[in-house]
C-alpha positions as CSV (number, residue, x, y, z in Angstrom):
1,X,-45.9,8.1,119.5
2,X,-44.7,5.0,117.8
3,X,-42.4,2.5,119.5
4,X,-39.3,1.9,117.9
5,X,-39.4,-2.2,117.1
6,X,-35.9,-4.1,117.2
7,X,-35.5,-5.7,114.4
8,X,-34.9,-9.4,115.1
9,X,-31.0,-10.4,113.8
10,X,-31.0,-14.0,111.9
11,X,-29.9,-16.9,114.0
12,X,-27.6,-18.2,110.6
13,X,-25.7,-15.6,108.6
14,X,-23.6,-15.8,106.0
15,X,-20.3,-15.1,108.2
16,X,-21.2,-18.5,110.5
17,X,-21.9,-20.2,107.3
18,X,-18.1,-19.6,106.2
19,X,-16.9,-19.9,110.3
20,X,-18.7,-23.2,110.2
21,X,-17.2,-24.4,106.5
22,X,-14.0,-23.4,107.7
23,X,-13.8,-25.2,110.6
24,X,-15.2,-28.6,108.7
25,X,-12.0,-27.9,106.1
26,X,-9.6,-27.5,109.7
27,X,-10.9,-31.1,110.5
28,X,-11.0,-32.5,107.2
29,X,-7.2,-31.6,107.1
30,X,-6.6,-32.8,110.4
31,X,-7.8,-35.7,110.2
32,X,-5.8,-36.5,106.9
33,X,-2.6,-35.9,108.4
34,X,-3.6,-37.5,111.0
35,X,-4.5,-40.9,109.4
36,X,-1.2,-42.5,108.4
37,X,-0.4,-42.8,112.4
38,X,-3.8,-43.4,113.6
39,X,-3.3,-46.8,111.6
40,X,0.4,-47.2,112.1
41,X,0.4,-46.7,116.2
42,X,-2.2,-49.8,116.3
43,X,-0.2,-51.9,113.7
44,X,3.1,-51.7,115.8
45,X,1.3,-53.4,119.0
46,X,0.5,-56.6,117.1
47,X,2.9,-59.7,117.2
48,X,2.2,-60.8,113.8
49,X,5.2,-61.0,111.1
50,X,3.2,-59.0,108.8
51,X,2.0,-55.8,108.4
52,X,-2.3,-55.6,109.7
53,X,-4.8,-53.6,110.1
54,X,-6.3,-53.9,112.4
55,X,-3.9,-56.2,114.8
56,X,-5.0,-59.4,115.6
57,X,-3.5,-59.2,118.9
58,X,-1.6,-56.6,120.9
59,X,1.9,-57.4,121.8
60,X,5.2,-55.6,122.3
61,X,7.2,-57.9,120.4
62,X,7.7,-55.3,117.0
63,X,9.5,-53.0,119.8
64,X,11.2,-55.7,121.5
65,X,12.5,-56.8,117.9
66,X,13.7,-52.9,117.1
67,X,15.3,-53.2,120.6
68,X,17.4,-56.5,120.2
69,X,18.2,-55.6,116.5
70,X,21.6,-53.8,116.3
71,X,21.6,-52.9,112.8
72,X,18.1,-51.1,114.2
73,X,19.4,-49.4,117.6
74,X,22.4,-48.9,115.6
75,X,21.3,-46.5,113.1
76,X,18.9,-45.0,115.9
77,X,21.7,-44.2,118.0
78,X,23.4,-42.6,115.0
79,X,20.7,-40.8,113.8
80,X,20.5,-39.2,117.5
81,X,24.6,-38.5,117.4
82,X,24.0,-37.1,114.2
83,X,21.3,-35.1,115.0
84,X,23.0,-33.4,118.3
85,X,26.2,-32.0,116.4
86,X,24.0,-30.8,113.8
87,X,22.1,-28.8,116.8
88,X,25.3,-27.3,118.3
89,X,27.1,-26.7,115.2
90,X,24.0,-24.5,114.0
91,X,23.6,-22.6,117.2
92,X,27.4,-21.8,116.8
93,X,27.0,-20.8,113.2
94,X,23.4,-19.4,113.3
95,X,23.8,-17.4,116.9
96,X,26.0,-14.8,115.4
97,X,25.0,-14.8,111.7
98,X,21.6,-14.1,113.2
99,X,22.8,-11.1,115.2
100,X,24.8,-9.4,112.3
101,X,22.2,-9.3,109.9
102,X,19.5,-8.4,113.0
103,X,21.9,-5.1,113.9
104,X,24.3,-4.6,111.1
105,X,24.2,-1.9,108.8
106,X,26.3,-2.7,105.8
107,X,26.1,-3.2,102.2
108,X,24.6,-6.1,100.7
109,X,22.5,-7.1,104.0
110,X,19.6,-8.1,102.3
111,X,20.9,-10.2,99.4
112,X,23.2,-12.0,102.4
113,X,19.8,-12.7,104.1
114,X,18.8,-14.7,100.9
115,X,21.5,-16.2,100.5
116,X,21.5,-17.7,103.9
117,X,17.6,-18.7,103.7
118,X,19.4,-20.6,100.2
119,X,18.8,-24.2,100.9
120,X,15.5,-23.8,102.2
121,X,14.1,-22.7,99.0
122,X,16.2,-25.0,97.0
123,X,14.8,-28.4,96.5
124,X,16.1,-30.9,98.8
125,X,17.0,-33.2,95.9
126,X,19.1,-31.0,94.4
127,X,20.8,-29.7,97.8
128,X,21.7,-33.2,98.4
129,X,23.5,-34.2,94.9
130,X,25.1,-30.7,95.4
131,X,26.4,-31.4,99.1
132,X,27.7,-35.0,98.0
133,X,29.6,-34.0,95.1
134,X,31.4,-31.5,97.3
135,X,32.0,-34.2,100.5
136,X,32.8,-36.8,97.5
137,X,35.2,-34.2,96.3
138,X,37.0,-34.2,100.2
139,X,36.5,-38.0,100.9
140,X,34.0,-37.3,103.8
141,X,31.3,-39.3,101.6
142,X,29.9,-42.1,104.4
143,X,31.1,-40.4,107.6
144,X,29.4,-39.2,110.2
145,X,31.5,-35.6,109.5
146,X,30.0,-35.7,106.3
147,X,26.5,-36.4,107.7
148,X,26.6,-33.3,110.1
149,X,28.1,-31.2,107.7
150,X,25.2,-31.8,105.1
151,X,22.4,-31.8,108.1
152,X,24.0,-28.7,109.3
153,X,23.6,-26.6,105.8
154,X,19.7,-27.6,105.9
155,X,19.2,-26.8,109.2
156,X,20.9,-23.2,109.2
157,X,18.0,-21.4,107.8
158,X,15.2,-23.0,109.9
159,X,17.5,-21.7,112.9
160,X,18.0,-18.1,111.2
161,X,14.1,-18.1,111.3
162,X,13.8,-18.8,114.5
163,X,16.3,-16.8,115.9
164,X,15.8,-13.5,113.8
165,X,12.7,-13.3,115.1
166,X,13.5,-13.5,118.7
167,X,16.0,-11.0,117.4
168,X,13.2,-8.8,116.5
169,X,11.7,-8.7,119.8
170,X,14.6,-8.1,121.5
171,X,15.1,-4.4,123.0
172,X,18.3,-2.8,121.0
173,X,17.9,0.2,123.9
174,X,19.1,-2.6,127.0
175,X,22.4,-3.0,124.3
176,X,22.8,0.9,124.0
177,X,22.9,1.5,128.0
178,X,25.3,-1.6,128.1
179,X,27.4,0.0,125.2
180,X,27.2,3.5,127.1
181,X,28.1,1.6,130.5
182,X,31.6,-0.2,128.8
183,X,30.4,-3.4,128.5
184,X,32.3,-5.4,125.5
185,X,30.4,-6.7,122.6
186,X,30.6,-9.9,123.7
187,X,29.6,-9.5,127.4
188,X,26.5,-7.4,125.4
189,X,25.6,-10.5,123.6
190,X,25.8,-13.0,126.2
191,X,24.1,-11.1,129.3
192,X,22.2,-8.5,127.2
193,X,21.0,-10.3,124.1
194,X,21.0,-14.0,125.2
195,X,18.4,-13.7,128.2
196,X,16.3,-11.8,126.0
197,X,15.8,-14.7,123.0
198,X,16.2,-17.5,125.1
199,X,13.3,-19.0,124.1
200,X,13.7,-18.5,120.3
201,X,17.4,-20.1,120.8
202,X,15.5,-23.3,122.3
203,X,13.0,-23.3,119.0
204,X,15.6,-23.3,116.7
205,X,16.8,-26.0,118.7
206,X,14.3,-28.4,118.5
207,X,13.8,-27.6,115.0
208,X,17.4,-28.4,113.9
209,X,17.3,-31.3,115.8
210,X,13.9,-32.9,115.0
211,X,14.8,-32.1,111.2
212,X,18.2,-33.4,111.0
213,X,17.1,-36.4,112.9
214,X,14.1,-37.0,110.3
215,X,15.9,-36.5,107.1
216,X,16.6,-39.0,104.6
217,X,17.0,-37.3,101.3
218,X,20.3,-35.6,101.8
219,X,21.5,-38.6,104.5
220,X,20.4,-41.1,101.7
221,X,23.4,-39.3,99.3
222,X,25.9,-38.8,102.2
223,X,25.4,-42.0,104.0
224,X,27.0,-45.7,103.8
225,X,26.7,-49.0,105.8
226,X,28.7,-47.7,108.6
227,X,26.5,-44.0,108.7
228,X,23.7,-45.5,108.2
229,X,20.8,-43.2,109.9
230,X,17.5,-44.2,111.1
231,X,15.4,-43.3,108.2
232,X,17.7,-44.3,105.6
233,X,17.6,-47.9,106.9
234,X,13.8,-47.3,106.8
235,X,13.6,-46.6,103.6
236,X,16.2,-49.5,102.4
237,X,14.2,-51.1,104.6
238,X,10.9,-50.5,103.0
239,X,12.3,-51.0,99.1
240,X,13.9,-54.5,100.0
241,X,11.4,-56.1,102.6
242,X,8.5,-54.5,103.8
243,X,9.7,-55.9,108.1
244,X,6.9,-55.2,110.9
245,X,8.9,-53.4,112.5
246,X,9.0,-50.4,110.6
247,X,5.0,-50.1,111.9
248,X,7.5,-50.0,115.2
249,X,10.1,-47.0,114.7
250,X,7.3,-45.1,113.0
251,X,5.4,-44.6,116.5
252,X,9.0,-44.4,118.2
253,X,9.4,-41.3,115.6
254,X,6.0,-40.0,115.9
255,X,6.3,-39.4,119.3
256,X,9.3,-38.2,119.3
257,X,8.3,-35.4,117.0
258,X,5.1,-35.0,118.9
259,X,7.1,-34.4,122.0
260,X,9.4,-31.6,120.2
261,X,6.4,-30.3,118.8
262,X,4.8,-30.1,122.2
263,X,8.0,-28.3,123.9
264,X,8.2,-25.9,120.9
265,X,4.5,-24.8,121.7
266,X,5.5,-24.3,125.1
267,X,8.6,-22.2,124.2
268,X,6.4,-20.1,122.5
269,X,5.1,-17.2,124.7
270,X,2.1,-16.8,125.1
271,X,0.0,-13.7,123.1
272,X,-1.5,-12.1,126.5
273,X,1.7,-11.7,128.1
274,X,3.7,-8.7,127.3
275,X,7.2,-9.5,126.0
């Protein structure tokens, strides 16, 4: 009786050839987009008045100079303002836009869907002649009214993302029993609904704030000298003189959006939990 014999599987296949290209491309990528602030971050801890790679000596001074510069702090400080009344006024906008086209039933549902996911697809150039001819129109060009407004209409359908998919998660049977138990619509939402996309709320968040805060096409049309936002005086900043400290805000920036990116990945829950 002959033995059957196992037949010996190749140590490389095909399959880990492709695993193994794939994950080269991953790190090729990464490290692209990574490169810009892996020579930025050094250049903003030299002391020099130009911009070098590598710095010649590490110093604080580029930070010290962002610091006790108003027209710097200044436009930071607006840029944050800015970029908190565009959060709220999204949330107030986005909550319940989010919820009607999640659980209503009415005619034109989906073309209302695309029209709200609108100035996400259009390009940002052309939403931000469009938004200043209309502020320009209401004398609300360089204000900081202006500036939210504009900020808010981008931001809306990175928040309807966000919250239509928490949305989608959510249990519509907890509303029912509410509904059956008298509960108002309202007292549904907020108890009921709420709780249950917390975390998607907090997401849309961040988003809405990091990308209002970053922007600079749209601010760039809406702004003036006294609205000036922090990368709009980068970029005038980088056409007319090419100042140190730019190497400065751009690490203040990066890790700002490495710390909402860090607290959006912990918002996120997590795959092996049930929701």
């Amino acid at each position: 009786m002959n033995g059957s014999r196992t037949v010996p599987q190749p140590i490389f296949t095909a399959r880990h050839a492709w695993r193994l290209a794939g994950a080269a491309a991953a790190w090729v990528g990464y490290v692209f987009l990574l490169m810009p602030s892996l020579v930025v971050i050094p250049i903003s801890f030299g002391g020099g008045q130009e911009l070098s790679f590598p710095p010649r000596q590490l110093s604080l001074a580029l930070f010290r100079q962002f610091l006790s510069d108003p027209a710097w702090w200044g436009s930071a400080l607006q840029s944050l303002l800015v970029a908190a009344c565009v959060t709220v006024l999204s949330l107030l906008i986005a909550l319940p836009a989010s919820y009607a086209l999640a659980r209503g039933r009415f005619r034109g549902r989906r073309v209302l869907e695309l029209v709200s996911l609108a100035p996400m697809l259009v390009p940002v150039v052309v939403l931000g002649l469009g938004m200043y001819m209309h502020l320009a129109a209401l004398h609300m060009v360089n204000t900081t009214t202006g500036v939210v407004l504009a900020h808010t209409v981008a931001t809306i359908p990175f928040m309807l993302v966000a919250l239509g998919a928490g949305l989608r998660h959510a249990d519509p049977a907890l509303e029912t029993a509410a509904m059956i138990m008298g509960a108002s619509r309202l007292r549904i939402f907020m108890e009921v609904v709420l709780p249950q996309i917390r975390p998607s709320v907090l997401v849309g968040a961040l988003f809405a704030f990091l990308i209002s805060f970053d922007e600079v096409i749209i601010a760039y049309f809406i702004t003036g000298p006294e609205t000036l936002t922090l990368p709009v005086k980068m970029y005038s900043a980088i056409r007319w003189e090419v100042s140190p400290v730019l190497a400065a805000v751009s690490t203040l920036l990066t890790l700002l959006s490495l710390v909402v990116c860090l607290a959006i990945m912990a918002l996120q829950p997590s795959p092996h939990k049930p929701d």
